[in-house]
N, C-alpha and C positions, 0 to 999 in steps of 0.2 A: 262082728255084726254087719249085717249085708247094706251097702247103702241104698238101695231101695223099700230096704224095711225099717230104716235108721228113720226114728224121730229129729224132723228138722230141727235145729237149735230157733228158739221163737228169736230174732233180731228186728226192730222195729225199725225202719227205715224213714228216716225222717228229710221231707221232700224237701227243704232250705240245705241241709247238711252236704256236706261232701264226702266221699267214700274213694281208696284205693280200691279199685276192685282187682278181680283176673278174667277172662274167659279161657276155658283148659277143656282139655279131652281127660277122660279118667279111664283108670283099667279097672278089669274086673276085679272081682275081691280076691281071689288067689293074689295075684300078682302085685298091688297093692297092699298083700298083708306082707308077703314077700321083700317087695321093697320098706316098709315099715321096718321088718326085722331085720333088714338087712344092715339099714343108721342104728338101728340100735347094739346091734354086733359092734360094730365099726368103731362108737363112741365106748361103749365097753373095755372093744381091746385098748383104744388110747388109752382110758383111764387107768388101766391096771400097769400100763408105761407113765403114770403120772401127768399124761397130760388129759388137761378137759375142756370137750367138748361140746358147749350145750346149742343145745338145739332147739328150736322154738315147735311152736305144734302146727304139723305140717299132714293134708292129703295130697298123697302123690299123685301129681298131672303134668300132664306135656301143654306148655302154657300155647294159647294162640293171639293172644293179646291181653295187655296189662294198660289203663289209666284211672283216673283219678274224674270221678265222674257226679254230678248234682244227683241227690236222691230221687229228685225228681224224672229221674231220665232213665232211673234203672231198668224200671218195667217196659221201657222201649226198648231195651237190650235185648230182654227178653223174647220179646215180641220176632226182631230184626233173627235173632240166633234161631228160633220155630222153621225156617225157611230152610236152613242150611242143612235139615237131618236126613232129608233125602239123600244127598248125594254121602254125608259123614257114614250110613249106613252101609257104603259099598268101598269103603276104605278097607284092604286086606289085612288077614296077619302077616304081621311083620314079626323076623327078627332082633333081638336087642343085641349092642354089640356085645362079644365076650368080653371084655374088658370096660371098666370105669376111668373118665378123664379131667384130668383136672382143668379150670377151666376158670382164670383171673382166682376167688377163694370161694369155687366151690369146685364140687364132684359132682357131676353129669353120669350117667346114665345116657348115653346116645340109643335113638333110634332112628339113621340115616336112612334108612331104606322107606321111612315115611314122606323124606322131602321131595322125593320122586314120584310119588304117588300124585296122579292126577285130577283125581278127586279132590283129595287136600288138599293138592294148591292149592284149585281152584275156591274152596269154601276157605280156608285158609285170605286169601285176596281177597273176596268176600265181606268178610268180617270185619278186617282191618276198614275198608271202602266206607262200609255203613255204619261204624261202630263208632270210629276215630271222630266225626263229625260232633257225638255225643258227650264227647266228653270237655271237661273246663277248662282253665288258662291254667290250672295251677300243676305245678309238675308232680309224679309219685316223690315221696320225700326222699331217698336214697339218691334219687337222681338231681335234684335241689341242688344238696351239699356237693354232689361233685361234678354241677354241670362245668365248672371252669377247668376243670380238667380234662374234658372231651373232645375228642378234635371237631374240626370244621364240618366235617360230615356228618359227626354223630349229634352234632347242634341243629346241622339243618334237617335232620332225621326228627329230632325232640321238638322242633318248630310246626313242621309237618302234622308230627304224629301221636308228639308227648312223650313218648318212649324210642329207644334207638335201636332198639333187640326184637327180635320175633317178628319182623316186617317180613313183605313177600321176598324183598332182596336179601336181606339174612337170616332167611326162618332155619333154626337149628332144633328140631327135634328133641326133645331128651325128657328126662324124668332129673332133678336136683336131687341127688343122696344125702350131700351135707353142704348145708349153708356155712358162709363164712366160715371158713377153715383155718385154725389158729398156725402161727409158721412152723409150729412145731409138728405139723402132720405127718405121717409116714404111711407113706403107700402100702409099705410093707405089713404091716397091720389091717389092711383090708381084705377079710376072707373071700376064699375063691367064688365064684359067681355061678350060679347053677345056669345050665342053656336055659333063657328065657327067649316068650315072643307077647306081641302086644296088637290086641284090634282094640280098638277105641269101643267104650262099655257105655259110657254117660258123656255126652256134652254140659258143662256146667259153669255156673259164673259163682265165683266165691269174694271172701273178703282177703286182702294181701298183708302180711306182719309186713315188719320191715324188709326182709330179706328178697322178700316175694315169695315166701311160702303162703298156704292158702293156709288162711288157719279157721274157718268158717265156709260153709257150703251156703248158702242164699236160694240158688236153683238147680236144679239138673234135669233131664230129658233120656231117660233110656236110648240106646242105639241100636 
């Protein structure tokens, strides 16, 4: 089902309430169904090795920022991301790597050839600048439980910005294949990768599971 034709999920947004959200770029439907099929190959072969892999419900996006934000502030999100589709419009195809990486427990999907893109940075910088202001004291929960484990930099990153990942100084490109990957993974079990490439289809802000998959779309913006 096409997401531009896709009935929004009704989610009522309640302005006292707090939300993890995401802001992400999304592919087109091919490639997105693509990646879809692909974790579920992936989880498949595990299982039939006996091991299982679940996986929560996830749209595939290259995150550009992730916090934890008052309901009341969403629709300024909104507003603030309208700005940026100019220049997101002139972001090229890029290719994806041939290969999948693992990456602390999960499997990335890179597409390095984005971080270089000057456009992107630039809306990418952006975003974080005007967004990060919006959001509250309270950290996303994953990052809570293991703020004590963080070094000094990625605390004064979380103080800053609330999150440590996908800032302009370590913005890492990628699509998530498989969230939290049990120890018993094997690469070997991951089917070969057809050449794929990636232009940014929709800019969109969704809701985040634990893991930071998006498991809710909220808004999006064709590109």
């Amino acid at each position: 089902m096409r997401l531009d034709t896709i009935k929004m999920e009704k989610i009522q947004i309640e302005h006292d309430k707090y939300y993890e959200i995401g802001v992400f770029l999304l592919p087109d439907d091919a490639l997105s169904y693509y990646i879809q099929d692909l974790t579920k190959r992936i989880c498949s072969n595990h299982q039939d090795n006996g091991i299982d892999i679940g996986q929560e419900r996830n749209h595939p996006h290259v995150t550009l920022f992730q916090l934890s934000v008052k309901g009341e502030n969403i629709p300024k999100i909104y507003e603030c991301l309208g700005q940026t589709v100019p220049d997101l419009c002139r972001v090229p195809r890029v290719a994806l790597k041939p290969v999948l990486s693992v990456v602390g427990s999960n499997l990335f999907w890179n597409v390095d050839a984005l971080f270089h893109d000057p456009f992107l940075k630039r809306v990418h910088k952006q975003i974080v600048d005007t967004i990060s202001p919006l959001r509250s004291d309270a950290r996303i929960g994953h990052l809570e439980e293991n703020y004590c484990l963080l070094s000094d930099a990625k605390k004064s990153d979380v103080e800053q910005y609330g999150i440590c990942w996908s800032l302009p100084h370590n913005f890492d490109p990628h699509f998530t294949v498989i969230y939290n990957m049990p120890s018993a993974f094997n690469l070997d079990l991951v089917p070969p990768l057809n050449p794929c490439s990636f232009k940014p289809a929709y800019l969109g802000v969704g809701l985040l599971g634990y893991h930071g998959n998006v498991t809710d779309i909220l808004w999006h913006t064709k590109l």
